[in-house]
N, C-alpha and C positions, 0 to 999 in steps of 0.2 A: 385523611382516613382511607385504609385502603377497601378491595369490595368484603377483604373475607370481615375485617371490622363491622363495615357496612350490613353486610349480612347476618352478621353476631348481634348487632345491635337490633336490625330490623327486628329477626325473631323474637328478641327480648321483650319489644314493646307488643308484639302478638300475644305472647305468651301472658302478658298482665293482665289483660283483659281477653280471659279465653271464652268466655259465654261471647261475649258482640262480634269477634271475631268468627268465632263458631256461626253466629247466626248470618253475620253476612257471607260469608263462604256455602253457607245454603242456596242462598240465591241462584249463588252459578253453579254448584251441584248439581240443582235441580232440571237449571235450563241446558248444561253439557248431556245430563241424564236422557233426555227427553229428544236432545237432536240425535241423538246415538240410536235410543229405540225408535221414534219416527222413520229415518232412515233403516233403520235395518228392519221395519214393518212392512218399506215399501218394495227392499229388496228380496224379503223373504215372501210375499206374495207375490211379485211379478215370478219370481223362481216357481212356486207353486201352477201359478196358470203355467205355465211354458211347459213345465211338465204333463199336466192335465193334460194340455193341446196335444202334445206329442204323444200321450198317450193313444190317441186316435189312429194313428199313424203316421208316415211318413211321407214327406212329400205330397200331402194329403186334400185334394178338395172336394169341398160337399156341396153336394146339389140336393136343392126341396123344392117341393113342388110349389107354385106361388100361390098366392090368393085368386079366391074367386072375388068379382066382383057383381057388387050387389044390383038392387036395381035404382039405388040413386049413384051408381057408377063411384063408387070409392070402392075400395081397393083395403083389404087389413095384412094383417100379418106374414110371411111364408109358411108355410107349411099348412095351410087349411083348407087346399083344395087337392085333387085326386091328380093332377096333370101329367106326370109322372111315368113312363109304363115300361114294361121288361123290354119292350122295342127302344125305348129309349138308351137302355143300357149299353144292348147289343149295338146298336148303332156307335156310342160312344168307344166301344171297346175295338173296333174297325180299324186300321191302319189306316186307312184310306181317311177318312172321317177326323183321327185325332190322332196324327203318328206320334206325337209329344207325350201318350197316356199310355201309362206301360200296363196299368190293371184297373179293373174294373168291378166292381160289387155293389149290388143293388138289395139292397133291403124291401123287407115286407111284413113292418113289426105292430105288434099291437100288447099292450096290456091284460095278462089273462089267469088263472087261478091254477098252480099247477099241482096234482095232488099225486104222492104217493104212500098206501096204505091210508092209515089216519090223518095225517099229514096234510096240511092244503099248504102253498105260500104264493100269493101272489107277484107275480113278475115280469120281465118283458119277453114276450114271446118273437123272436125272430126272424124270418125265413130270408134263408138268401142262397149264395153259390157255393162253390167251392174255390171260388176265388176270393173269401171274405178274410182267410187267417192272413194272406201275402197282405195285401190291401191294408184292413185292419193292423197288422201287427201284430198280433195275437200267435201266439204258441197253445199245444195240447199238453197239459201235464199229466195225463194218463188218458191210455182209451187212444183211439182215432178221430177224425173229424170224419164226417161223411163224404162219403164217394159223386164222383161224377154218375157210377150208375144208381146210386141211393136220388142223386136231382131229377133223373131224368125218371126214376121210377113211383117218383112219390112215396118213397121207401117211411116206414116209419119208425124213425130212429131221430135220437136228438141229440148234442152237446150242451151240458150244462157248465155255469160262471160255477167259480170254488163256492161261492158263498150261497149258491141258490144249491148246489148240492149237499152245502151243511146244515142250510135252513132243514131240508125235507129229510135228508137221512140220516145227522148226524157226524156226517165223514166225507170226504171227497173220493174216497177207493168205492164207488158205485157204477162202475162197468156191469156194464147185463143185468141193472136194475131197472126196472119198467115204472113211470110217471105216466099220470094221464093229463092232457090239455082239451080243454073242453069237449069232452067224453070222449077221446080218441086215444089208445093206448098206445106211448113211444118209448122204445126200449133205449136207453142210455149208451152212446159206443163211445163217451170221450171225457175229460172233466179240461174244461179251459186253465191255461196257468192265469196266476192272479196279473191284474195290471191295474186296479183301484179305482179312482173315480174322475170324471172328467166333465166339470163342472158338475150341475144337477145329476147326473146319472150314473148310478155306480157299474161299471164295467163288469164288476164281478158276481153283479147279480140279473142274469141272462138264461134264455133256452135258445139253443140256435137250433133250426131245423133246417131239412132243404126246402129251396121256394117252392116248388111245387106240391109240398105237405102242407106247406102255410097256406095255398092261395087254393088248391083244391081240396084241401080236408078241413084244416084246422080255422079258417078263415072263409067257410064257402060265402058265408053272408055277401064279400065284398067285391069289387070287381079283380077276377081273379088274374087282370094284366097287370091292374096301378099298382106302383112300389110306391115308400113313404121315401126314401131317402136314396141317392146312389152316392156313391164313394169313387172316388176318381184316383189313382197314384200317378205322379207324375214320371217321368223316365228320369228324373234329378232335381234336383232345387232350383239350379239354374233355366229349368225349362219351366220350370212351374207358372211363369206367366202365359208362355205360348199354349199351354196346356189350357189354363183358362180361356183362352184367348178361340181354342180351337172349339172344347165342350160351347161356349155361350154359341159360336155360331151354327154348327150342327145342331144344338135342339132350335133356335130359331127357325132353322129354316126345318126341319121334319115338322113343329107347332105353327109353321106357316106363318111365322111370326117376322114381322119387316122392320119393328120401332126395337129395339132394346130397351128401352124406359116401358113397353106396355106388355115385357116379357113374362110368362105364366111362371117361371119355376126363379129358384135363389139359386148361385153359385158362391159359394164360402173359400177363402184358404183359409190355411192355416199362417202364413203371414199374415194376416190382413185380422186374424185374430187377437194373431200373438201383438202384434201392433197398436192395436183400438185399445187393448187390456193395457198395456207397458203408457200409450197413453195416458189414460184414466189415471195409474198407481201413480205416475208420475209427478197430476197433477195434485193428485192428492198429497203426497211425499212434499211438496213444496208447498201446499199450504199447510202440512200439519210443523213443517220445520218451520215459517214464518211462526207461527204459535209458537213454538218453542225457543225462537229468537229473539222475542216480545220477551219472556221469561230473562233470558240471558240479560235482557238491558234492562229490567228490573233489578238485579242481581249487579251488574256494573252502578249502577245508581244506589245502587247499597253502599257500596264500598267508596261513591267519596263522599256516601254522607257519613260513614265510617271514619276515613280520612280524616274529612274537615274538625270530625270532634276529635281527633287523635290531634290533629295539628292546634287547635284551641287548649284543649289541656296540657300540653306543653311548650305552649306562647314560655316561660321564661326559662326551659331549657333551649330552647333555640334561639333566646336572645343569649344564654351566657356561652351557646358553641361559639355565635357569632361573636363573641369579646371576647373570645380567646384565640379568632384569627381563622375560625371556619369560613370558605367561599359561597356564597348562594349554592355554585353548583351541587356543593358535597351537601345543602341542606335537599334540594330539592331531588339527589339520589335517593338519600336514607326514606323519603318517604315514595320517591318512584316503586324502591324495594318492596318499600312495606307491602303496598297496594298489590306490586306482582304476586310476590309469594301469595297474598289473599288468590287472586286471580289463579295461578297455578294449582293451588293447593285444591281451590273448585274445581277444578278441570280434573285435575288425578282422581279424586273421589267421584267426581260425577261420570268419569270413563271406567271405573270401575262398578259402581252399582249400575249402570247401562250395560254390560258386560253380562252381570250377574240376571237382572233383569230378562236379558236375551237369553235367558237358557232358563230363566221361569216363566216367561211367558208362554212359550209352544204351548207348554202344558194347561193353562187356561184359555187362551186362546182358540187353540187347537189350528194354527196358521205357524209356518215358518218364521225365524227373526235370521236376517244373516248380519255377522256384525261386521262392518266394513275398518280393515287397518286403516283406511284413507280417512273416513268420518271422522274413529279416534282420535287419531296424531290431530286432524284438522281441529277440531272440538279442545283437545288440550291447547293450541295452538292459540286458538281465537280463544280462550280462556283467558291464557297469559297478559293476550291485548286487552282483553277487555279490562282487565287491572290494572294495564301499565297508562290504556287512554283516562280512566275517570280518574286514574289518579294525579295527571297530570295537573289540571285545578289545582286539588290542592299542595301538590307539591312545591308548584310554583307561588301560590299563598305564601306558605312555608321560607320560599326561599328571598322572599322580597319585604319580610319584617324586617322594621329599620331595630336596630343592637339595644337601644338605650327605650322605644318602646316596651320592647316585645320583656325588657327587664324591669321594667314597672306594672306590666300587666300582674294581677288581683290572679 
């Protein structure tokens, strides 16, 4: 028999029984279906954070102030004490101190009600330099950002995010429109271009002012040196560790600090972000694919028990191939065949509703799906096997019935 017989024939006996066939090709639809979306859930969120992060900026490390510590001497979180302060920025932004840190921007934000006319919306109120768009990354899509002589004068003017200028006015064209932030009137010179969200915090919904409007006006309650956050640019990616390397030593020694483990503030990259996150997806990505490979051999186990009753119901047509001069071998292709095609045929269909899937999920999700050529091909790939191994059993069943048995079989 040659393969195109071989294969004329296999199909034939698929096509007789097309519900059992149908249902076992479920099986590995479901589990191809499943490795295809897991995978491309894990590539289309790590793609998400990478973006986030880099929304931040570039070359980008963040500094917070650390924890205070109580008086049973533990220690919580970053970010919960004040340690932090404009000396500290200046310092860092020193050639001398951190040649490796090409910018420097220090924040001094807080949570506050901003209201113009009728209009209230709450939002994050900012103050920093005018060094925060280079740093940050950020562009003006109308309007200016505020001046060096706007920081140094305590000027009161503000930049707002697209979205905090649509919340209050309606429109982002709000140049030389005045907001007040906790009763203090600041006239609008800029609308920020959009850049989205970056993790919890949406970028686009911001008041930037200069720090010395935030720390002596808008902010008098607090102490008006401590910043909450400083931003560090490195001179390149490739220096970004000596970068780190230089910031941790300088605030230790200005906080008079000797131990590094009992240091007051946090230093962040952004690799070290993007890394922990690619971690996690990762391991997730491998245990949600172990579930869906569970599936796949459920689905292989379909199909020789498929098999084995394909090869039972024709115990006496493969005893009369065999008495008319068939080899074991050509018994035990026709039904190798069978079982592939099953196995193929789940791979095609399940790399196509994975496919179709990946382009309806976004939309309920509301997370990226990327779908990987590699995954696919691989996924049909290891489809095929999976029908050419469980069928193997019964093939060989098949191909080791004695002629004169297998023609007395009932």
């Amino acid at each position: 028999m040659t393969w195109t017989e071989t294969l004329r024939t296999g199909w034939s006996a698929i096509r007789t029984h097309v519900m059992r066939s149908t249902l076992t090709v479920l099986g590995i639809l479901i589990g191809i279906a499943a490795v295809i979306l897991t995978v491309g859930l894990g590539l289309g969120t790590q793609k998400d954070v990478s973006a986030q992060i880099s929304a931040l900026g570039s070359n980008l490390l963040i500094v917070r102030p650390g924890s205070s510590t109580d008086a049973s001497g533990m220690r919580g979180g970053f970010g919960t004490g004040t340690t932090l302060t404009r000396a500290d920025a200046e310092a860092l932004a020193s050639d001398v101190n951190a040649p490796d840190v090409s910018g420097v921007a220090a924040e001094k934000s807080s949570g506050a009600s901003v209201e113009a006319g009728d209009t209230n919306w709450t939002t994050q109120v900012v103050g920093t330099t005018t060094s925060w768009l280079d740093v940050r990354g950020r562009e003006v899509a109308s309007g200016e950002f505020f001046t060096a002589d706007d920081e140094e004068d305590g000027a009161a003017v503000v930049v707002l995010g697209p979205e905090t200028a649509t919340e209050l006015f309606g429109t982002t064209r709000v140049v030389g429109q005045t907001v007040t932030v906790n009763g203090t009137d600041l006239q609008v010179v800029g609308v920020l271009a959009a850049a989205g969200a970056s993790g919890d915090s949406d970028l686009d919904d911001v008041a930037v002012v200069p720090m010395s409007t935030a720390a002596d006006t808008l902010f008098g309650g607090t102490d008006r040196n401590a910043v909450s956050t400083i931003y560090l640019q490195a001179a390149s990616a490739d220096r970004l560790g000596a970068a780190y390397q230089e910031a941790e030593q300088t605030l230790l020694n200005l906080h008079g600090i000797t131990d590094a483990d009992s240091a007051d503030f946090t230093i962040n990259s952004q690799d070290a972000l993007v890394s922990t996150a690619t971690a996690v997806y990762r391991t997730l990505t491998v245990l949600l694919t172990g579930i869906a490979a569970l599936s796949l051999l459920v689905g292989g186990i379909g199909v020789m028990n498929i098999m084995l009753v394909s090869v039972t119901e024709r115990t006496r047509e493969i005893g009369l191939r065999k008495a008319l001069g068939a080899p074991p071998w050509a018994i035990r292709r026709q039904f190798l065949v069978e079982a592939g095609v099953l196995g193929l045929g789940g791979g095609i269909l399940g790399a196509v509703l994975g496919i179709v899937g990946a382009h309806v999920l976004p939309g309920l999700l509301d997370t990226s799906v990327v779908v990987s050529g590699a995954a696919v091909a691989g996924s049909i790939v290891v489809a095929l096997a999976i029908g050419l191994v469980f069928g193997v059993y019964p093939a060989t069943r098949a191909a080791r019935l004695a002629p004169i048995d297998a023609l007395r079989a009932e």
